[in-house]
VOGU-3710 file (C-alpha; in Angstrom, 3 decimals, decimal comma):
1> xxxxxxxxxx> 170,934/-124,684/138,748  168,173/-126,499/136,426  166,640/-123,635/133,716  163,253/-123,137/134,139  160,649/-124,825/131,541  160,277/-121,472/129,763  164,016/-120,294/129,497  164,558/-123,930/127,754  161,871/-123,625/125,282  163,637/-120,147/124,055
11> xxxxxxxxxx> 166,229/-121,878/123,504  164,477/-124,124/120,978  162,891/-121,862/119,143  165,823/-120,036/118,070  166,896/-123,592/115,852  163,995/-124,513/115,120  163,465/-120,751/113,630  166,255/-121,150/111,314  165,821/-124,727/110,442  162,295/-123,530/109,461
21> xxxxxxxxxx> 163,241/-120,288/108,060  166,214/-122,792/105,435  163,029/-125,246/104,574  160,932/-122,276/103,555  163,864/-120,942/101,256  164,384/-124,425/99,741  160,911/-124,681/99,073  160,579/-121,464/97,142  164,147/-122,443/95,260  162,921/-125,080/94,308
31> xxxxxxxxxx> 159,377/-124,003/93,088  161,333/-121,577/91,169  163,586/-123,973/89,385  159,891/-125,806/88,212  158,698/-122,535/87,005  161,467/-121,492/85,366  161,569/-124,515/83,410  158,357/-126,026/82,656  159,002/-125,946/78,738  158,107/-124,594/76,274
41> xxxxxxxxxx> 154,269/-123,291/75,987  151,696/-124,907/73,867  149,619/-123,023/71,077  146,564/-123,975/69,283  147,266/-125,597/66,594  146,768/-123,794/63,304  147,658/-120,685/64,790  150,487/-118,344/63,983  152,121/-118,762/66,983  152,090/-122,685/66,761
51> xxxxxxxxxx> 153,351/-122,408/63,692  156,958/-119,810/64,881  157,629/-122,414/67,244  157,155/-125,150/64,587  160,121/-122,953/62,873  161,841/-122,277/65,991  162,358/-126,018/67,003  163,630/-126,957/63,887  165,988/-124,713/63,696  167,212/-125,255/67,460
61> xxxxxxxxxx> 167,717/-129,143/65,652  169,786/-128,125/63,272  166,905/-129,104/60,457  167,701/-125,972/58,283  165,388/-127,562/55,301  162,776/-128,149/58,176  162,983/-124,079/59,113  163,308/-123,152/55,484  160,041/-124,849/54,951  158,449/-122,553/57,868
71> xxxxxxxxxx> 159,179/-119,675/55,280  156,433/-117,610/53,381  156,102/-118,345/49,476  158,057/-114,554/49,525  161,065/-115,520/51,350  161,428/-118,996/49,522  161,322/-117,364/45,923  164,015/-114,750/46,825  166,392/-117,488/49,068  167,133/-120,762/48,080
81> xxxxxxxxxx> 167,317/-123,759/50,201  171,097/-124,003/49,288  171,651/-120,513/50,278  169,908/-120,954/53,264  171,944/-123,656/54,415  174,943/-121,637/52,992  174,305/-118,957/55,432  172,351/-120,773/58,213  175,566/-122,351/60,112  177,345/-118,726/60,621
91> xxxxxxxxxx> 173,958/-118,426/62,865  174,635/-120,946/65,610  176,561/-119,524/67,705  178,636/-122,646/68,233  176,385/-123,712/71,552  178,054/-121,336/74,145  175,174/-118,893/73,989  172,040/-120,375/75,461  168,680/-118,636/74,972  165,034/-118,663/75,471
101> xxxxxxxxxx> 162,301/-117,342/73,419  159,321/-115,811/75,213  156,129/-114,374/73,241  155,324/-111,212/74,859  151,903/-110,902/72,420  150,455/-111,474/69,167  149,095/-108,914/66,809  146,592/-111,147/64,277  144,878/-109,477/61,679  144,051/-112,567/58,726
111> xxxxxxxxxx> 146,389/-112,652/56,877  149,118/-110,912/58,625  150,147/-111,432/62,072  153,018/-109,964/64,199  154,587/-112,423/67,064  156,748/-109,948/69,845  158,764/-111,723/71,125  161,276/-111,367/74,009  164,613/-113,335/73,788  166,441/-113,708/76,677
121> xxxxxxxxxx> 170,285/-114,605/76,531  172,844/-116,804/79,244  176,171/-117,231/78,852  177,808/-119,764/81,314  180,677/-118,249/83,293  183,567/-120,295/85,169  184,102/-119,356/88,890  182,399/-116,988/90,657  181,293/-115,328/87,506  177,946/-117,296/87,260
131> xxxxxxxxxx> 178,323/-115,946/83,598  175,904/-113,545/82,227  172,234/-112,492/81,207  170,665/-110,304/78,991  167,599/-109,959/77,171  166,246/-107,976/73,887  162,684/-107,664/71,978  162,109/-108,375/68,232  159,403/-108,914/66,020  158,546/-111,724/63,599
141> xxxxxxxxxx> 156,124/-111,353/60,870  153,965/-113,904/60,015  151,457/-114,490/57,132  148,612/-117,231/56,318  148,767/-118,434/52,409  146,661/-121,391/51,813  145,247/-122,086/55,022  148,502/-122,536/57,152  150,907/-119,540/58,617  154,456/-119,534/58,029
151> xxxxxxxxxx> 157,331/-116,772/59,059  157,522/-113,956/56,717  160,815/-112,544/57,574  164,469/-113,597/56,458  165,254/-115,510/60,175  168,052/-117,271/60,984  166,850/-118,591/64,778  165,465/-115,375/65,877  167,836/-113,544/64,124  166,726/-111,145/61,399
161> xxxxx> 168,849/-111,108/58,238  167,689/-108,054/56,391  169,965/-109,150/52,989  168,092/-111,496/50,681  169,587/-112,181/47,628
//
């Protein structure tokens, strides 16, 4: 006995649901990979903010004398460059932690400025694991001396080191 034309096209639609139903979920998968990693943002120049990620990037390279040069006349005259690169290494975590930096706002009042920031950690896991996340909130404080900003905490990455010689 032949199926009639409607009991045939029911039974298309139920693959053809799920085929469409998998290309909608790839879709969004994969507009959230792009999102997720667009890089990083882009500040105007001269600004505070600009001038953190100037700092941050550096250090991310390894360029300690690059970061140490991001610091306010304060820092530099209480931390040398030697000490900084001294202490700097004990800071990088060795690669296994991988971590993005997000600015949550920025609190400018000429010549002080406050950058919070939100830093969100990964650790890769093997197996099943898929490793693991975690995120915390700090502060950086900036200030403008001749014309420019530069980071006005002791920082090594986006850690704060509260001992200055």
């Amino acid at each position: 006995m032949d199926a009639s034309p409607a009991a045939s096209s029911r039974g298309i639609r139920g693959p053809v649901a799920i085929i469409g139903g998998l290309i909608v979920v790839v879709v969004l998968l994969v507009a959230f990979v792009l999102a997720s990693n667009r890089g990083p943002a882009v500040y105007p120049v001269g600004s505070p903010e600009a001038a953190f990620q100037r700092y941050l990037a550096a250090w991310d390279a390894g360029d300690f004398p690059g970061a140490y040069a991001a610091f306010s006349s304060r820092i530099r005259t209480r931390v040398t460059l030697e000490d900084y690169r001294a202490m700097a290494p004990r800071y990088t975590y060795g690669g296994s932690d991988q971590q993005r930096v997000v600015l949550l706002n920025a609190n400018v009042r000429e010549p002080a400025a406050t950058l919070n920031l939100r830093v969100e950690h990964w650790s890769p896991g093997g197996g099943l694991s898929g490793g693991s996340s975690w995120s915390a909130t700090t502060s950086v404080a900036m200030v403008k001396e001749d014309g420019a900003w530069y980071v006005d905490d002791y920082l090594a990455g986006v850690d704060q080191l509260g001992y200055m010689p």
